[in-house]
VOBA-1610 file (N, C-alpha, C; in pm, whole numbers, padded with zeros to 5 digits, always signed):
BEGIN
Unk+01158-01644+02393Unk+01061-01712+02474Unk+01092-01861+02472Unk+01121-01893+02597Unk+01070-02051+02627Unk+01015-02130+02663Unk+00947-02216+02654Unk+00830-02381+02683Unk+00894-02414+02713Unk+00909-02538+02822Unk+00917-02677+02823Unk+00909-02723+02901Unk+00856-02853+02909Unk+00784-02958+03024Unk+00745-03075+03015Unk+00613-03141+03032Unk+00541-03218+03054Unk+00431-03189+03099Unk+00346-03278+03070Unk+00210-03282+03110Unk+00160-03263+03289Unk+00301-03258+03366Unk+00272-03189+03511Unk+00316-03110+03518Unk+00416-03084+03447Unk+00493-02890+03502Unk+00537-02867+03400Unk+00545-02741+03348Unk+00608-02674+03225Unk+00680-02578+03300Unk+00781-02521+03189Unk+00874-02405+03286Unk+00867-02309+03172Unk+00861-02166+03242Unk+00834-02084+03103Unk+00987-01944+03124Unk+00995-01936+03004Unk+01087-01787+03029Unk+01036-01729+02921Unk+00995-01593+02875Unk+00995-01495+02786Unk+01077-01365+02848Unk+01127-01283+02744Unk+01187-01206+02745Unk+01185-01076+02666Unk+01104-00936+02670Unk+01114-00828+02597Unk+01181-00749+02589Unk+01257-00672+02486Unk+01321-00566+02532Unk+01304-00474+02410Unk+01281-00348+02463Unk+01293-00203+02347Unk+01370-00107+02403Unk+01489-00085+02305Unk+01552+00027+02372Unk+01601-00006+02510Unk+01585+00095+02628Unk+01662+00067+02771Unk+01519+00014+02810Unk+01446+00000+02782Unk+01298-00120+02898Unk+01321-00215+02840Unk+01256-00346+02930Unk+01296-00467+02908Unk+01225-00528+03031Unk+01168-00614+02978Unk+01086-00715+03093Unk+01087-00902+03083Unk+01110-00922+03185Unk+01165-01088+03192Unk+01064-01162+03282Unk+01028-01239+03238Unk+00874-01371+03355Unk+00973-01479+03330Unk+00988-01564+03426Unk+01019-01665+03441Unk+00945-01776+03581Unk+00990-01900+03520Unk+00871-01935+03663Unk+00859-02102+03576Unk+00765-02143+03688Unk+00636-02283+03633Unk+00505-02244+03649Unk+00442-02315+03566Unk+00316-02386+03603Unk+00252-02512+03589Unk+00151-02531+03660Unk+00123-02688+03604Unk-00033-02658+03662Unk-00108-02798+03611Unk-00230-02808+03594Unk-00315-02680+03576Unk-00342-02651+03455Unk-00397-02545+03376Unk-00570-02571+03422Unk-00541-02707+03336Unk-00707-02729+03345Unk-00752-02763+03465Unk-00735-02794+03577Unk-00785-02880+03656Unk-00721-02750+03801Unk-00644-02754+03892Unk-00647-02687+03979Unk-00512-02590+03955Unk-00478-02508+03857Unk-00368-02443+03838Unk-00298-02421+03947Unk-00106-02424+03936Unk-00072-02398+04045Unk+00067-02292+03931Unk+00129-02213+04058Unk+00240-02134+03929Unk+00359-02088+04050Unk+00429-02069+04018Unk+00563-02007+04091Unk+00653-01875+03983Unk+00612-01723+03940Unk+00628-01720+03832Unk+00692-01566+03896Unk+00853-01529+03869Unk+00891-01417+03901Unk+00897-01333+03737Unk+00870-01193+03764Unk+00867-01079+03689Unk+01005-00958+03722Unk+01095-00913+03616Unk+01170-00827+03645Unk+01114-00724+03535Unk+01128-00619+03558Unk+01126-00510+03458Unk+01200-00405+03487Unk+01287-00351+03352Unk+01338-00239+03401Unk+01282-00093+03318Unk+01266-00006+03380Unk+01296+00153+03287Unk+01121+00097+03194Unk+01018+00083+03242Unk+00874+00015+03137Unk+00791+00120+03154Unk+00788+00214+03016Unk+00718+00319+02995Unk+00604+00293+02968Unk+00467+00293+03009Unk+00344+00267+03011Unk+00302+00338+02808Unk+00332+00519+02807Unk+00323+00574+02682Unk+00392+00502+02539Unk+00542+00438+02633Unk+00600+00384+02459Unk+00505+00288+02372Unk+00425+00180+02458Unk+00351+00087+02459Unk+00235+00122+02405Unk+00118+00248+02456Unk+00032+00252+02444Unk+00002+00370+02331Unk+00128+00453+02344Unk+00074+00624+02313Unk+00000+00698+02342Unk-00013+00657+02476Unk-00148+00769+02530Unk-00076+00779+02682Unk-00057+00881+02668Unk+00000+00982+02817Unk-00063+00988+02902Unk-00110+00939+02930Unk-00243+00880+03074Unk-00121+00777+03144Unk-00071+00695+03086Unk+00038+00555+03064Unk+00131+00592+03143Unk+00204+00719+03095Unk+00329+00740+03133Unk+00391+00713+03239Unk+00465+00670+03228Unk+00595+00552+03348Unk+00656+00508+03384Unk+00753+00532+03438Unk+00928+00440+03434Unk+00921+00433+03589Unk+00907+00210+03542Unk+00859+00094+03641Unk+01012+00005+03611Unk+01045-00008+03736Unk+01152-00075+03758Unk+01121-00169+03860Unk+01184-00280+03875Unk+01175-00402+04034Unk+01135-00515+03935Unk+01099-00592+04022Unk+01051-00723+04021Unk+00899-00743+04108Unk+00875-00831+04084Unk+00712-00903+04158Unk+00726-01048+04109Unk+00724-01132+04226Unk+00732-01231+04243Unk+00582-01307+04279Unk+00494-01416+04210Unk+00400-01450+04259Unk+00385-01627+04294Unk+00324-01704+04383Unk+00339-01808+04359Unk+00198-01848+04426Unk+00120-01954+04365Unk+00003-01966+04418Unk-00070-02110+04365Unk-00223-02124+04389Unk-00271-02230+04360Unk-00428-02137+04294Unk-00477-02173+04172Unk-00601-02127+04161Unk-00592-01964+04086Unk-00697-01946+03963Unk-00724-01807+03951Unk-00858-01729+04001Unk-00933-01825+04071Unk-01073-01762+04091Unk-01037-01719+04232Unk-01100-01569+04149Unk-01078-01500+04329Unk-01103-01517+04471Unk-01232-01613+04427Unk-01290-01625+04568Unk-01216-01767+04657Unk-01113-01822+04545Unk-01063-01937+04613Unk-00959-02005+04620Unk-00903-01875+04483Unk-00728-01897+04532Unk-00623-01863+04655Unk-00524-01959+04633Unk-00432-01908+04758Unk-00319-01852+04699Unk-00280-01714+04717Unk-00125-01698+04647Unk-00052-01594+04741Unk+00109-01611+04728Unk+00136-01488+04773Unk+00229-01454+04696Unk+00249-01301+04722Unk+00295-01227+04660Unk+00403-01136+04662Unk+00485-01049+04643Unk+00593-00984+04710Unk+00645-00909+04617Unk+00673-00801+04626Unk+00755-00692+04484Unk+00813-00584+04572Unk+00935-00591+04503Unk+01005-00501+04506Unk+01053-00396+04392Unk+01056-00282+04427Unk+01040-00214+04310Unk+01127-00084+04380Unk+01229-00057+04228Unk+01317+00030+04301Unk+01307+00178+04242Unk+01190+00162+04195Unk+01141+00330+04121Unk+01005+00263+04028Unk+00924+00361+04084Unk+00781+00347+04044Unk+00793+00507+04031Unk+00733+00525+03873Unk+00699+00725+03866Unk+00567+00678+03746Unk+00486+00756+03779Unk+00393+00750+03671Unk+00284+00901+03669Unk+00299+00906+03573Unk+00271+01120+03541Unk+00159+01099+03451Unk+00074+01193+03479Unk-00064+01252+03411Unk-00055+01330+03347
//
């Protein structure tokens, strides 16, 4: 995982991986407190909902990306858009 910035933009990367899943955020944000704004892409590959949770309700192998970039978290008054691509979504009951 990485920080770093300043007091107007920080840039973030974290990185998980177990086994063949593995999930990557990368991106900015800035002004937290005051009018948040973010530009923040997501990759994941092979992300079993069960390995995570142990409960087979979960179960899932999530692959793609989702890309988000926006201003604001309150629903009624943010602006963001959004976009994912995803090259296998399976999820079993």
């Amino acid at each position: 995982m990485d920080l770093d910035g300043n007091i107007e933009k920080n840039n973030i990367f974290i990185s998980l991986s177990e086994g063949a899943q593995s999930a990557e955020i990368r991106g900015w944000f800035k002004n937290l407190i005051t009018l948040p704004e973010y530009d923040l892409t997501a990759d994941f590959k092979q992300i079993d909902g069960f390995h995570w949770t142990r409960d087979s309700l979960f179960s899932s192998d999530i692959t793609g990306q989702l890309q988000a970039e926006g201003k604001g978290f309150d629903p009624k008054t943010l602006t963001v858009k959004a976009k994912g691509d995803f090259k296998n979504i399976t999820y079993t009951n």
